[in-house]
N, C-alpha and C positions, 0 to 999 in steps of 0.2 A: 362502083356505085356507093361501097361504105362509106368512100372516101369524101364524098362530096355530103354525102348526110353528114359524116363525123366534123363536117368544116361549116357545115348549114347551122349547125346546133352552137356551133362558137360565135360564129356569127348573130345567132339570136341572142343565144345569152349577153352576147358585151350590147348588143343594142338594146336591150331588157335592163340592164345593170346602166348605161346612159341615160336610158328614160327615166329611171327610178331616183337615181343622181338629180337632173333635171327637175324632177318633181318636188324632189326633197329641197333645190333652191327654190323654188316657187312658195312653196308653203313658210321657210325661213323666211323669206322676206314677207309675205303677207302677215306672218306674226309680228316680227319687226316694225312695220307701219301698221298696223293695226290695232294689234294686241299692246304692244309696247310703246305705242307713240308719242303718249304725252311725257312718258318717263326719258325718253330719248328728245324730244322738247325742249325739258324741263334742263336739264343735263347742259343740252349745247345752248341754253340763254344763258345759264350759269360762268361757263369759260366761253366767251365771246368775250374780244377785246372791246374793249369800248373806251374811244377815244375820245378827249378832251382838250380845247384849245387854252394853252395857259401863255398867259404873257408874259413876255420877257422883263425880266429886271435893267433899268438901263444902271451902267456901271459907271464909270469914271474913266476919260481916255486921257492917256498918256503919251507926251511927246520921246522923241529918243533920249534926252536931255533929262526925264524925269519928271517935268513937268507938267501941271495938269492941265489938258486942255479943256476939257466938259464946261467950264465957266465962261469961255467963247462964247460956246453956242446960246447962253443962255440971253442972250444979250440980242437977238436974231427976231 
């Protein structure tokens, strides 16, 4: 009979120490979005990429010979 108390009490304790674990992520994150949220907002608008379309430069094409072909086309 000790022996099954002395296993029942381990048993509480790790699930008393899970719970309290558990608790403790509940409350981190409700300060995180709550307490903390615009600062965390503010933060990930800051490094967010923000993308821009730029146009290309058009170059000068060259045949294998050297020569330039880009005044062909201008003629189109």
């Amino acid at each position: 009979m000790e022996v099954k108390k002395d296993m029942m009490w381990r048993i509480y304790s790790v699930f008393f120490f899970i719970c309290l674990f558990g608790i403790a992520i509940v409350i981190q994150i409700f300060r995180i979005q709550f307490v903390q949220g615009d600062y965390w907002k503010e933060k990930a608008d800051s490094l967010t990429t923000d993308y821009k379309n730029i146009e290309a430069s058009r170059g000068n094409i060259f045949s294998d010979n050297g020569s330039m072909l880009g005044h062909l086309c201008s003629h189109l």
